[in-house]
NUKOL-936491 format. One record per residue (C-alpha): residue in one letter; y, z, x. Coordinates in nm, 4 decimals. Layout:
{residu = A, Y = Y, Z = Z, X = X}
...
***
This chain:
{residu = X, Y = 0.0000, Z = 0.0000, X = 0.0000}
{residu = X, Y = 0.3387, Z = -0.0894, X = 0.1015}
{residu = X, Y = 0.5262, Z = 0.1524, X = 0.2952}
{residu = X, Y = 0.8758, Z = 0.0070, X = 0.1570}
{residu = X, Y = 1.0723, Z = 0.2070, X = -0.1731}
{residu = X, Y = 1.0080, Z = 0.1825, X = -0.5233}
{residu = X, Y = 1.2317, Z = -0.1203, X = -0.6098}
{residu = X, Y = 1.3252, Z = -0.1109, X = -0.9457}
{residu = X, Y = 1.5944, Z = -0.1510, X = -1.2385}
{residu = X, Y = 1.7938, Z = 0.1313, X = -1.2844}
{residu = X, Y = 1.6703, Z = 0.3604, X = -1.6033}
{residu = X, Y = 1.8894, Z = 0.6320, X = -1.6721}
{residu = X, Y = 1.6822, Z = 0.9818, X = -1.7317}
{residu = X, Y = 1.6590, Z = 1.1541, X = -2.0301}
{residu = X, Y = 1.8038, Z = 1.5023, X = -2.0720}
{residu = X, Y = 1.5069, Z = 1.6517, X = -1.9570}
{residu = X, Y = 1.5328, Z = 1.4812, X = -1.5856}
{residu = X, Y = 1.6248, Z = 1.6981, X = -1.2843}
{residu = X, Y = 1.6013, Z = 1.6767, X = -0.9434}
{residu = X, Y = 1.8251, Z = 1.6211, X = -0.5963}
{residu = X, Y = 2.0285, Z = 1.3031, X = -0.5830}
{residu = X, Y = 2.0269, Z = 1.3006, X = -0.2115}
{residu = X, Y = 2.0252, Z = 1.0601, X = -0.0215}
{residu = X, Y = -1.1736, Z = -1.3936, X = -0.4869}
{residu = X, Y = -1.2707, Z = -1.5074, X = -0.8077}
{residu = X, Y = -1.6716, Z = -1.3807, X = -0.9221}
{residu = X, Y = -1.8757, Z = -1.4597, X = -1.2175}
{residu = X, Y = -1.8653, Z = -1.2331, X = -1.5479}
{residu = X, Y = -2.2007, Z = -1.0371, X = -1.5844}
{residu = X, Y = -2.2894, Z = -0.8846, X = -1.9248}
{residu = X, Y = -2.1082, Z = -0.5674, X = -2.0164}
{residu = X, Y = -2.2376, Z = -0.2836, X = -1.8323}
{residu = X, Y = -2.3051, Z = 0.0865, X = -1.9915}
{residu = X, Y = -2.0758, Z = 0.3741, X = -1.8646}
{residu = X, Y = -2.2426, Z = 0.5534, X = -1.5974}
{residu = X, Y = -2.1259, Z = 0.9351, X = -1.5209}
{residu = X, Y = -1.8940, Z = 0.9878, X = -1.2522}
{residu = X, Y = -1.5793, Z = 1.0278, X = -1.0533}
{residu = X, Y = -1.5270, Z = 0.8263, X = -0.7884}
{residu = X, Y = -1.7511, Z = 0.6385, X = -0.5176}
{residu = X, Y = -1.7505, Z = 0.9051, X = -0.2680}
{residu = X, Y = -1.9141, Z = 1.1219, X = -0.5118}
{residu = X, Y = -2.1932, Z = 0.9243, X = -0.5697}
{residu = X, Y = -2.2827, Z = 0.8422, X = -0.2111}
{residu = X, Y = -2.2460, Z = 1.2266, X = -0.0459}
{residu = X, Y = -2.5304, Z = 1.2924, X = -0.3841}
{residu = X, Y = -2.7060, Z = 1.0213, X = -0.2452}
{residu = X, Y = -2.6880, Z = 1.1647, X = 0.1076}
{residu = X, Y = -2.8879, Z = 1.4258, X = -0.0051}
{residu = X, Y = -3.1906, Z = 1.2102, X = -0.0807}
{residu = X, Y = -3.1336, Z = 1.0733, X = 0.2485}
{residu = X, Y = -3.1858, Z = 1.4542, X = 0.4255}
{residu = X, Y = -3.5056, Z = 1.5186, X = 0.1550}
{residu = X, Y = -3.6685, Z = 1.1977, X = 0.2934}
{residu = X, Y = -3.6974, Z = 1.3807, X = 0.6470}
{residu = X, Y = -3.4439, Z = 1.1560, X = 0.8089}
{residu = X, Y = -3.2813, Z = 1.4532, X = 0.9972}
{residu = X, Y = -3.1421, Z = 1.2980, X = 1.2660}
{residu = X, Y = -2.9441, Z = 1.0902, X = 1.0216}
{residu = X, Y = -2.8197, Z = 1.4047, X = 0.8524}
{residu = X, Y = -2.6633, Z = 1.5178, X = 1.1606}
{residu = X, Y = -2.5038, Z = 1.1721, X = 1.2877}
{residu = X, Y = -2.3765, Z = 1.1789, X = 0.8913}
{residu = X, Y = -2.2700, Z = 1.5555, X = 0.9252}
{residu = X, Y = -2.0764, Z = 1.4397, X = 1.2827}
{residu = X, Y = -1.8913, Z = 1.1043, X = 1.1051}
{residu = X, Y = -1.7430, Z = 1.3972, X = 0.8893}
{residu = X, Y = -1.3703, Z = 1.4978, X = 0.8961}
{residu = X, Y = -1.2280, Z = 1.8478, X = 0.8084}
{residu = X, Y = -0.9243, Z = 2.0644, X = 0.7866}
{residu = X, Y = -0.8760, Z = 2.4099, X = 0.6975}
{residu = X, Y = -0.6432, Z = 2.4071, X = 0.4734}
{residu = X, Y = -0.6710, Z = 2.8182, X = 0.3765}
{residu = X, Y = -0.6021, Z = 2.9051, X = 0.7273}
{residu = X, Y = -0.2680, Z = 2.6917, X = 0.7142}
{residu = X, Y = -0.1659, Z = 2.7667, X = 0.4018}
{residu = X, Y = -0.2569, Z = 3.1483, X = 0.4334}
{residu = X, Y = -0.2504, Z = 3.3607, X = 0.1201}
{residu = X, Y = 0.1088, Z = 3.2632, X = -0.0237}
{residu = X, Y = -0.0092, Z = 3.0388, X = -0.2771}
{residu = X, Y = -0.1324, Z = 2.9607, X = -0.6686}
{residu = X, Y = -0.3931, Z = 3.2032, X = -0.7819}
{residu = X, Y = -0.7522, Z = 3.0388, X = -0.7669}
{residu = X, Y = -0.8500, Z = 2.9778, X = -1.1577}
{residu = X, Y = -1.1001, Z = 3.1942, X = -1.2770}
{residu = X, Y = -1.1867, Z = 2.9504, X = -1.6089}
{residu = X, Y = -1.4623, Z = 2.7482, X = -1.4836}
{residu = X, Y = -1.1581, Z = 2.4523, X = -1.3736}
{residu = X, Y = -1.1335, Z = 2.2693, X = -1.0353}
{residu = X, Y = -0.8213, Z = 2.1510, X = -0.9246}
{residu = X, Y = -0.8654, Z = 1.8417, X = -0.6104}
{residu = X, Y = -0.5804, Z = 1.6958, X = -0.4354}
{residu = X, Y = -0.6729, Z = 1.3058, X = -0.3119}
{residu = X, Y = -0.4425, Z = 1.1552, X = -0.0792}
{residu = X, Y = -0.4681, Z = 0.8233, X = 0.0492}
{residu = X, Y = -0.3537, Z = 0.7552, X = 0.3965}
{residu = X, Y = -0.1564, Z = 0.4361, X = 0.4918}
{residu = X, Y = -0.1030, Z = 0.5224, X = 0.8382}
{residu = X, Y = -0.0453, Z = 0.1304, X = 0.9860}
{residu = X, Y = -0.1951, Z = 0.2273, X = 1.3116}
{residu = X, Y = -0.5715, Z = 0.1261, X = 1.4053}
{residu = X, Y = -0.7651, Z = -0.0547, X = 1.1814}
{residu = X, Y = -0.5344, Z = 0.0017, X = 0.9495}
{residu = X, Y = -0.2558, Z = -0.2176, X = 1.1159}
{residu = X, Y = -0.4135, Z = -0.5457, X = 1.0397}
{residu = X, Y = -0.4446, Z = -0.4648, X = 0.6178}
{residu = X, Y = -0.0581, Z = -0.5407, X = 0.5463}
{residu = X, Y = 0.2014, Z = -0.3938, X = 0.3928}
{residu = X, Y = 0.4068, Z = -0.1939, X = 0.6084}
{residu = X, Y = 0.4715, Z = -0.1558, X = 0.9637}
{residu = X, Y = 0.2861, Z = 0.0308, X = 1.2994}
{residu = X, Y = 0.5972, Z = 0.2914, X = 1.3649}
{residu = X, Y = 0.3342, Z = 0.5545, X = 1.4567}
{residu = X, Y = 0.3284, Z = 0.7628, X = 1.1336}
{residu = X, Y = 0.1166, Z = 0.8081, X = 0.8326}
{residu = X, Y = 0.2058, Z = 0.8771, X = 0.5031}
{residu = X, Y = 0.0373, Z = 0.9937, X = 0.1279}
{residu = X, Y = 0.0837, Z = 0.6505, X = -0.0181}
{residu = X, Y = -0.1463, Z = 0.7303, X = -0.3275}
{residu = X, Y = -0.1867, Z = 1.1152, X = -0.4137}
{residu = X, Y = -0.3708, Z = 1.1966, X = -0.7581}
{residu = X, Y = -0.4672, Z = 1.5656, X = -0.8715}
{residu = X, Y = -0.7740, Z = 1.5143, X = -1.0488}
{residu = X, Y = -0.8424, Z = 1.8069, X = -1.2870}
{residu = X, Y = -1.1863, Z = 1.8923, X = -1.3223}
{residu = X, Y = -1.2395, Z = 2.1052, X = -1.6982}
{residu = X, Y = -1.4855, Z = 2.3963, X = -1.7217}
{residu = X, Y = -1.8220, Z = 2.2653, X = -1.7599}
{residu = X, Y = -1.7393, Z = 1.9154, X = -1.5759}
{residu = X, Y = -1.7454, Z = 1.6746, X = -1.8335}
{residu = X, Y = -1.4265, Z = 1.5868, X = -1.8251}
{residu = X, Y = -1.1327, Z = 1.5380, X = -1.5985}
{residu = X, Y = -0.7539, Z = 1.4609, X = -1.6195}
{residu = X, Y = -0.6023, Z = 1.2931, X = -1.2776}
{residu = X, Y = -0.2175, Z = 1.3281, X = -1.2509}
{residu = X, Y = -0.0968, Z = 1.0516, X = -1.0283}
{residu = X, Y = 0.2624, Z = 1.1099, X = -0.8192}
{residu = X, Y = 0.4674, Z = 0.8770, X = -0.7375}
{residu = X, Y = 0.5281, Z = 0.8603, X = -0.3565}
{residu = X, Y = 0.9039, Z = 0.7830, X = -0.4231}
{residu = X, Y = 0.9947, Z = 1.1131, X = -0.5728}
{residu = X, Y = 1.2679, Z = 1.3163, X = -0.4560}
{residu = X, Y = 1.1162, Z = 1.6887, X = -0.4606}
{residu = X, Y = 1.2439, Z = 1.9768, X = -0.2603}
{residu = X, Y = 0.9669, Z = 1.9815, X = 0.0393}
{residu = X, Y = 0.9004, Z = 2.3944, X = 0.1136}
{residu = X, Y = 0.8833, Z = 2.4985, X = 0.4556}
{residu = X, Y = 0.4853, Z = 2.4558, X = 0.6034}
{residu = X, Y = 0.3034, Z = 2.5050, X = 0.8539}
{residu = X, Y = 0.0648, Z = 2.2364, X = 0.9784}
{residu = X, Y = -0.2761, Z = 2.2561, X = 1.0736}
{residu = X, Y = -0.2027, Z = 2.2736, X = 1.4500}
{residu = X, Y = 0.0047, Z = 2.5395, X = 1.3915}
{residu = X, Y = 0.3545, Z = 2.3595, X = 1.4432}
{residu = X, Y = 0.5851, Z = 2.4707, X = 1.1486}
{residu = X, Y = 0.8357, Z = 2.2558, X = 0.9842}
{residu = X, Y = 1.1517, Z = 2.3376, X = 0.7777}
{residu = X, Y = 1.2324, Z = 2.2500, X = 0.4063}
{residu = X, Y = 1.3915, Z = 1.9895, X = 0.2966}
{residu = X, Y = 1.5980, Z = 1.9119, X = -0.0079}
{residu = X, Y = 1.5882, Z = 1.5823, X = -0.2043}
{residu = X, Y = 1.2748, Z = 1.4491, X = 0.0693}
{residu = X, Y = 1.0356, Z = 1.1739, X = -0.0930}
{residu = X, Y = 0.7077, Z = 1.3248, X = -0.1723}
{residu = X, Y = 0.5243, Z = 1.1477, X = 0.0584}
{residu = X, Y = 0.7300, Z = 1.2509, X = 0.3340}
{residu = X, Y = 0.5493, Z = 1.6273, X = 0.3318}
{residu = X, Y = 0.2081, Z = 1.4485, X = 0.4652}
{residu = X, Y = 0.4015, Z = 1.2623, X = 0.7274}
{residu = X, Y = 0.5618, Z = 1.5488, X = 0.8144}
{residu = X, Y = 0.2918, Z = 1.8852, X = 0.8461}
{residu = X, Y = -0.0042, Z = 1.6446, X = 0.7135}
{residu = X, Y = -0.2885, Z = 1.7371, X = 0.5165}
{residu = X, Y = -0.1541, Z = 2.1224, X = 0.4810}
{residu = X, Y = 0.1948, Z = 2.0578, X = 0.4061}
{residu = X, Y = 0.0895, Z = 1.8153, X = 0.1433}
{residu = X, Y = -0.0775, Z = 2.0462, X = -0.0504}
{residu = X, Y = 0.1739, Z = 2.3133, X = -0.0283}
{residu = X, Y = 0.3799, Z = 2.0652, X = -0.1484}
{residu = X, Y = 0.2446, Z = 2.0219, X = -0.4709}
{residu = X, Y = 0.1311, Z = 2.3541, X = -0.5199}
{residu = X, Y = 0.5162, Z = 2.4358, X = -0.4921}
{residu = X, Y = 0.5850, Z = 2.1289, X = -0.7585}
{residu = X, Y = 0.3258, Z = 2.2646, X = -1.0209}
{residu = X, Y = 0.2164, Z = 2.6003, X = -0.9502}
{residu = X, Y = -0.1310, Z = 2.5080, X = -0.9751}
{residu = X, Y = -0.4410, Z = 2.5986, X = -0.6751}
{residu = X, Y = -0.5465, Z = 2.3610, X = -0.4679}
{residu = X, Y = -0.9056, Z = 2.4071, X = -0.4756}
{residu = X, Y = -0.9923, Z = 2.1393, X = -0.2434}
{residu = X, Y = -0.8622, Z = 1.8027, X = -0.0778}
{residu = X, Y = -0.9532, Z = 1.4988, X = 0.0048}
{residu = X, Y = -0.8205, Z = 1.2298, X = 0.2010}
{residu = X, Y = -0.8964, Z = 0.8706, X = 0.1781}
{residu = X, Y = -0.8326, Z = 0.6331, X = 0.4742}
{residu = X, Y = -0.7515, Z = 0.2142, X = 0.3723}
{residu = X, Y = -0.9488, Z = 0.0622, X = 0.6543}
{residu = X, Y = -1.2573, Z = 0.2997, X = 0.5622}
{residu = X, Y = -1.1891, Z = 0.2386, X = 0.1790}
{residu = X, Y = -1.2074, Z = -0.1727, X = 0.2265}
{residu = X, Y = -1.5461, Z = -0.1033, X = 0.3937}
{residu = X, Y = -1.6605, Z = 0.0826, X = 0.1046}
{residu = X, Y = -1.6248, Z = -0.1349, X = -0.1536}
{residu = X, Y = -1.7956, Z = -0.4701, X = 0.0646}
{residu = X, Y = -2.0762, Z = -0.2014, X = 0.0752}
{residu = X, Y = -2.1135, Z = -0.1953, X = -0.2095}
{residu = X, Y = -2.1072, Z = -0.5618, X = -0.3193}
{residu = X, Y = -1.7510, Z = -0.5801, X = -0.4715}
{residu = X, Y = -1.6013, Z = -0.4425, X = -0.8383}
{residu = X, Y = -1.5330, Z = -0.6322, X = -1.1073}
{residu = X, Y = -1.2311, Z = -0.6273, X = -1.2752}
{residu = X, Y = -1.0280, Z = -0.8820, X = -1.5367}
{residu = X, Y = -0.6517, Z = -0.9417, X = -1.4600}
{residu = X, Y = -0.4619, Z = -1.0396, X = -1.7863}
{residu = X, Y = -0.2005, Z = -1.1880, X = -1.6000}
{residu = X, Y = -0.1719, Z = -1.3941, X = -1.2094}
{residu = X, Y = -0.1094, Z = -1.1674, X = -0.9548}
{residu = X, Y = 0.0688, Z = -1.2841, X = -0.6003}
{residu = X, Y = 0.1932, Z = -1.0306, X = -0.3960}
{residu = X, Y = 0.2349, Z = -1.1603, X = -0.0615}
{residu = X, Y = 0.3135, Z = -0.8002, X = 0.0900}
{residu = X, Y = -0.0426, Z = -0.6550, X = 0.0298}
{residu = X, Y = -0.2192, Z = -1.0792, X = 0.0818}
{residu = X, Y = -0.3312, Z = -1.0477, X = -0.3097}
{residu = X, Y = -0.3490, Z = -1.3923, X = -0.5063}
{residu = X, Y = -0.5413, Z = -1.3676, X = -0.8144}
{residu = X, Y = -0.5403, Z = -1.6080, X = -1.1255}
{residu = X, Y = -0.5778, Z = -1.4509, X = -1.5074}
{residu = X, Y = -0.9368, Z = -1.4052, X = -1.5707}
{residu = X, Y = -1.2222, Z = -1.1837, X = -1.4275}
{residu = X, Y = -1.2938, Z = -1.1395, X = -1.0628}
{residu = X, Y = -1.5341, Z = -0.9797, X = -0.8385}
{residu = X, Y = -1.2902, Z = -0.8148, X = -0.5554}
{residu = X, Y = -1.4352, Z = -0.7638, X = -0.2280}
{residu = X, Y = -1.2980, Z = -0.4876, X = 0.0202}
{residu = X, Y = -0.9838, Z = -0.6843, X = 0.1085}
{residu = X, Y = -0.8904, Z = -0.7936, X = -0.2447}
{residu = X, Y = -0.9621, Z = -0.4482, X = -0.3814}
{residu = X, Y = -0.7462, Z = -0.2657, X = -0.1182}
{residu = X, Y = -0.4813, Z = -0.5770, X = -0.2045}
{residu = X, Y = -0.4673, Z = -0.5019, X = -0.5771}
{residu = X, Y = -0.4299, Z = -0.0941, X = -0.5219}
{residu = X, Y = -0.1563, Z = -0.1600, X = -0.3010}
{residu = X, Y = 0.0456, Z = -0.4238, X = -0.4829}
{residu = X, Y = 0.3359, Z = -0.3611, X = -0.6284}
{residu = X, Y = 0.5734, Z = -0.6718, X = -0.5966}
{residu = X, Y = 0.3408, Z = -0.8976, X = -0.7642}
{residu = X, Y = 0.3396, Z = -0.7708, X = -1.1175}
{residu = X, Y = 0.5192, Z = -0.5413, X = -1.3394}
{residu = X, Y = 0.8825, Z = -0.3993, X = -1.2843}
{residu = X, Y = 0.7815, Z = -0.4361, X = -0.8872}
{residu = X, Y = 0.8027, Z = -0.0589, X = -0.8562}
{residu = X, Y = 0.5120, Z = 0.2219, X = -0.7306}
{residu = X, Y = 0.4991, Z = 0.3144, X = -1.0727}
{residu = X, Y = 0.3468, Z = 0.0014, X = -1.1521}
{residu = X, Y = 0.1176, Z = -0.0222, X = -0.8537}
{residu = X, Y = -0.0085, Z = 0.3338, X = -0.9901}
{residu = X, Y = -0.0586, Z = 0.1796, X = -1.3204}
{residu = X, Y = -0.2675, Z = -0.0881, X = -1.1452}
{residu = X, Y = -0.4683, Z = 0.1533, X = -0.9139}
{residu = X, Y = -0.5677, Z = 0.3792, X = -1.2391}
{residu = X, Y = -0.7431, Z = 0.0827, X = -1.4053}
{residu = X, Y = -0.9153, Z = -0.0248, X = -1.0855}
{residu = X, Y = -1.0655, Z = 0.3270, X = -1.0227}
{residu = X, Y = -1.2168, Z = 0.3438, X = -1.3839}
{residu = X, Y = -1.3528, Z = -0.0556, X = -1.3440}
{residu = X, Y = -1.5044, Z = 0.0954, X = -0.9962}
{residu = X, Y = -1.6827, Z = 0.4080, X = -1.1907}
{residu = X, Y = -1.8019, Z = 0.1983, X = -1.4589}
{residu = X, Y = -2.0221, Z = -0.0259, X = -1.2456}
{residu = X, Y = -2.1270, Z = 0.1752, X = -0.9803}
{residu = X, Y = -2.4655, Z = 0.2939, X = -1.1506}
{residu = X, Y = -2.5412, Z = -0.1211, X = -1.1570}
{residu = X, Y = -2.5221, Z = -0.1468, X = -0.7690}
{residu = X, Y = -2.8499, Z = -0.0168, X = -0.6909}
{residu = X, Y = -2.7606, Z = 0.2024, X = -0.4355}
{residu = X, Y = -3.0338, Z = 0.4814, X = -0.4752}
{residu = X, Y = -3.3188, Z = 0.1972, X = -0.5162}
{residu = X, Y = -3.1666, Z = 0.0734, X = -0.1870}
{residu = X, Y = -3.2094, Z = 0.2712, X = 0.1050}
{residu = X, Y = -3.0240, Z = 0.0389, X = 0.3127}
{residu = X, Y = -2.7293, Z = -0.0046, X = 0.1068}
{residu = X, Y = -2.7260, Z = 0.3674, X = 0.0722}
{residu = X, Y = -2.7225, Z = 0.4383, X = 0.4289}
{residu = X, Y = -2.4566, Z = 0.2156, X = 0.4776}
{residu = X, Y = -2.2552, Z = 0.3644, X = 0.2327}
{residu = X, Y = -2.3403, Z = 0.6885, X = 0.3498}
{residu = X, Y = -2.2288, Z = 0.5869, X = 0.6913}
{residu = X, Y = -1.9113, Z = 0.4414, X = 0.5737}
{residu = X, Y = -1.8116, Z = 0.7258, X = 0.3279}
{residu = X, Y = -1.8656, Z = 1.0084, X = 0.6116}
{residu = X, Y = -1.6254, Z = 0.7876, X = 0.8352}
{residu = X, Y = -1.3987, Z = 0.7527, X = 0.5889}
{residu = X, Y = -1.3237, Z = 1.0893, X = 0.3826}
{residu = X, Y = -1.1551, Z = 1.3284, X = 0.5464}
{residu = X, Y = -1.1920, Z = 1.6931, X = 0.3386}
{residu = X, Y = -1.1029, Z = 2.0618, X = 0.3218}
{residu = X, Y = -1.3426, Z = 2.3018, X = 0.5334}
{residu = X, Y = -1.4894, Z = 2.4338, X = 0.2710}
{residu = X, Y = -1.6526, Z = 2.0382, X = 0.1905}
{residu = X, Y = -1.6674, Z = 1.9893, X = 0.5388}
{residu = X, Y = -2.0713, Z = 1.9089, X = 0.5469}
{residu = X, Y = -2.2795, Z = 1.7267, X = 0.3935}
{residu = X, Y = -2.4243, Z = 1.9461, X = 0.2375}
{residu = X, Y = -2.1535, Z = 2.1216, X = 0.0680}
{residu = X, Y = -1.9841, Z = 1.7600, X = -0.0257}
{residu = X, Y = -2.2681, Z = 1.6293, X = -0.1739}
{residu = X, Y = -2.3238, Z = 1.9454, X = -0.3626}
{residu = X, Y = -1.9730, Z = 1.8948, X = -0.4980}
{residu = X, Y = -1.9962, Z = 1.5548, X = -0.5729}
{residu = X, Y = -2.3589, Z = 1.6570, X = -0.7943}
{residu = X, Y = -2.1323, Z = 1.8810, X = -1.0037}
{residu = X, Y = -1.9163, Z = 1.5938, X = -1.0852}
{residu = X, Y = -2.1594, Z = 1.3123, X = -1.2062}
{residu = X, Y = -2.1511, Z = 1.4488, X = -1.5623}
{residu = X, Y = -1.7950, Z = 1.2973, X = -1.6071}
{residu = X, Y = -1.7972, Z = 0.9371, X = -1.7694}
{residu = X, Y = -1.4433, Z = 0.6753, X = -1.7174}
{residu = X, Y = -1.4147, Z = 0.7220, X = -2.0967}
{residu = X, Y = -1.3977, Z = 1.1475, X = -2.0033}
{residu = X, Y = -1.1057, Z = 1.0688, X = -1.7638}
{residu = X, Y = -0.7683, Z = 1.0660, X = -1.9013}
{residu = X, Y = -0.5358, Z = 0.9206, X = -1.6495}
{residu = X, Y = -0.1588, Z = 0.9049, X = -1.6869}
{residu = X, Y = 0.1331, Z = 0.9434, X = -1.4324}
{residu = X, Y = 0.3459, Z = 1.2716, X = -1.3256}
{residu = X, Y = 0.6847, Z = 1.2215, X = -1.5621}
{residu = X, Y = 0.9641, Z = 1.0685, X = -1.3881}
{residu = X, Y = 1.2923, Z = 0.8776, X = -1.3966}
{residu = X, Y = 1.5073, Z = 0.6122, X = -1.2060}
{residu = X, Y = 1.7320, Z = 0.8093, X = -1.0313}
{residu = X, Y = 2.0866, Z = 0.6782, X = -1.1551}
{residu = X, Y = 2.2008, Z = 0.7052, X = -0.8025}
{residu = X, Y = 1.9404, Z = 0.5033, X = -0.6631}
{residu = X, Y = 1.7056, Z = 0.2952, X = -0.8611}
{residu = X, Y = 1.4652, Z = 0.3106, X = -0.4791}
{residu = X, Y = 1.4033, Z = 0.6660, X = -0.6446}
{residu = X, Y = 1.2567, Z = 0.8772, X = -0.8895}
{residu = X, Y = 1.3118, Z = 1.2304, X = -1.0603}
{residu = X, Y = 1.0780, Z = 1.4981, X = -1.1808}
{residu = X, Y = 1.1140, Z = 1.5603, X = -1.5479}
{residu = X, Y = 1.0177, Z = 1.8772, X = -1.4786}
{residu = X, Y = 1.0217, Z = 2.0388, X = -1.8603}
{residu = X, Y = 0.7644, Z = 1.7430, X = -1.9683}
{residu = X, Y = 0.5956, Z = 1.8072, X = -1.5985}
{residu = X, Y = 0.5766, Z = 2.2032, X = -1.7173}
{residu = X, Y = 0.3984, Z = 2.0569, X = -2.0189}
{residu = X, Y = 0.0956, Z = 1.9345, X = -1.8031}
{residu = X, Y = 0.0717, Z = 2.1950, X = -1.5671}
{residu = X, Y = 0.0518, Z = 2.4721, X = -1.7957}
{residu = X, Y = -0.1714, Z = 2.2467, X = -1.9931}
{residu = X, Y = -0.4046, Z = 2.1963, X = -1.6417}
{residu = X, Y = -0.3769, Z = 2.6164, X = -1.5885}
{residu = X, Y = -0.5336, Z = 2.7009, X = -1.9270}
{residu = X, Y = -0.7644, Z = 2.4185, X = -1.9049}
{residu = X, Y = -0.6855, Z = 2.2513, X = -2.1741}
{residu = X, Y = -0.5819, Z = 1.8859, X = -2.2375}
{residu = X, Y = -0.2528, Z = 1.7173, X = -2.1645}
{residu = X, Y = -0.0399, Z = 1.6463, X = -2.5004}
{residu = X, Y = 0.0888, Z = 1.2975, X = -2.5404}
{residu = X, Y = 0.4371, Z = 1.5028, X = -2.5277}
{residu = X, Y = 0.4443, Z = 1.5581, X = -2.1879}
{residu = X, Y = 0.4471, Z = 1.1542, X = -2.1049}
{residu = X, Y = 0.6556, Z = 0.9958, X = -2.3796}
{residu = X, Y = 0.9516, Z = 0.8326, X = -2.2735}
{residu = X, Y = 0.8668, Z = 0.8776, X = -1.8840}
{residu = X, Y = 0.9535, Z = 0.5628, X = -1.6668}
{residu = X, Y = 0.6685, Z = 0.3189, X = -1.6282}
{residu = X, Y = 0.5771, Z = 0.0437, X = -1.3851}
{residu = X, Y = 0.5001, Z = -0.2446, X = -1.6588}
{residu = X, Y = 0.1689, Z = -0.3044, X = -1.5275}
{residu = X, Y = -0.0143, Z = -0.1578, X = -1.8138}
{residu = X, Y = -0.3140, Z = -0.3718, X = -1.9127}
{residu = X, Y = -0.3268, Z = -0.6278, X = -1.6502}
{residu = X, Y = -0.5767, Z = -0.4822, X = -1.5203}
{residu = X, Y = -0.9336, Z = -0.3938, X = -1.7049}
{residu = X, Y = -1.3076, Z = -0.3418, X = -1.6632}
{residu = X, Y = -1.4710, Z = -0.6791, X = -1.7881}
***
């Protein structure tokens, strides 16, 4: 995703807005039934497991090795959001766009030796697990960033009116999450990071998704060209389409967000149909490539503990997710930016605290990319 600001039309904000003003083509295969899930990860660390059961051990510990972890507790100490004691999960997933490594050749920003949280989503996971809200946040908001201390132990100083994504450029994984337990309130119970390169991989693993654009999409900043119609995406057209923004809609990161919400429920749709557990091949690629890829909080720092994470979350279907966007405005002062509505953003997160669902009321009249519906599962 691009590294540039949301561009945009100016859209005043409603009463309730506050914040600093500072400155490939595939063939269409018959309609598949919903499988339970959450997201791709989840299903290969479960498979992982029947990997380690099969007596492979040596490939549990190269798989254990490939695995990435901070400690996010020891960072963050003990000034933070009570841990919920109502059966709810709260997850923070970041994706990274850092443009250095194999990242630099993907497009859509330049190498200038930082990385930043260009898609964050706080997935809510209900008592029982059988259903989930994700909360998506723009990277273009202007939040007040608290003070934080990073995982190496260098601290950094607030800042007023920063862009949200600036906190994981700034004190990384750590800072991040203090960051948006300071914006809602709400415990981080774990985190997960998701790097580009690694997330390209993932889906040629797995074969491609299938998705159905209602409308052309050319964005030459993230190398997407798609007609109207339905499409199997490989690993570069996939990471394309979650990245685009100037190619459809209002051209703004609302959009894009719009865009990578109905690609993530086309992707855990199909994934039962891939055959990945009566394919020990594919599955140990995938394993290999999903170890190499996520990077997670210590306390999902194994295998083990991952995949017994990502068992407790297979009971939640696509049509059990409800997806929407945090509420937000074009700031009037700069249409590059928006504004927490924070008394319909109160809405949610008390909602998320007691567990219970989001009312419509706390997204009505938010800004919105335009990309609604150009995007679907075939």
């Amino acid at each position: 995703m691009s590294a540039e600001s949301t561009p945009g039309p100016g859209i005043p904000g409603d009463a309730g807005t506050n914040g600093a003003r500072h400155r490939g083509k595939g063939t269409r295969r018959k309609p598949q039934r919903r499988r339970k899930g959450l997201m791709i990860t989840a299903w290969t660390a479960a498979g992982i497991v029947v990997v380690g059961g099969a007596g492979a051990g040596y490939l549990y510990f190269k798989l254990n090795g490939n695995l990435k972890s901070v400690d996010i507790d020891q960072a963050l100490g003990t000034d933070r959001p009570k841990k919920a004691d109502n059966g709810s999960e709260n997850i923070l997933v970041l994706g990274s766009d850092t443009r250095a490594g194999g990242n630099k050749k993907l497009g859509g920003g330049t190498d200038d030796g930082s990385a930043r949280s260009d898609t964050a989503m706080i997935v809510h996971v209900y008592k029982g697990h059988k259903k989930a809200s994700v909360v998506s946040i723009p990277r273009d908001t202007l939040i007040d960033r608290p003070s934080c201390t990073d995982t190496k132990g260098d601290e950094h100083p607030a800042a007023r009116g920063a862009m949200f994504n600036s906190a994981y450029s700034t004190g990384g994984a750590a800072c991040a999450v203090k960051t948006v337990e300071s914006i809602t309130d709400l415990r981080m119970d774990h985190y997960l990071e998701v790097d580009f390169a690694g997330f390209q991989k993932l889906i040629d693993d797995l074969g491609g998704v299938e998705i159905t654009t209602t409308k052309s999409i050319d964005d030459p900043d993230s190398h997407l060209k798609l007609k109207a119609g339905t499409h199997t995406l490989d690993g570069r057209q996939a990471l394309g389409l979650v990245r685009t923004r100037h190619g459809v809609g209002d051209g703004s990161d609302l959009g894009r967000i719009q865009l990578q919400q109905a690609f993530i429920k086309a992707l855990v749709n199909q994934i039962k149909d891939v055959g990945v557990f009566s394919n020990p091949k594919k599955l140990l690629d995938l394993a290999e490539t999903a170890t190499k890829t996520v990077t997670a909080d210590s306390d999902l720092g194994s295998v083990n503990k991952l995949a017994s994470f990502a068992n407790g979350l297979k009971g939640i279907s696509p049509s059990n997710m409800h997806m929407i966007t945090m509420p937000v405005a074009y700031d009037p002062a700069d249409p590059n930016r928006v504004l927490l509505q924070k008394k319909k953003a109160h809405q949610i997160w008390k909602a998320l605290e007691n567990d219970r669902p989001i009312p419509k009321s706390a997204t009505s009249g938010s800004a919105t990319g335009e990309a609604k519906g150009v995007v679907t599962a075939p």
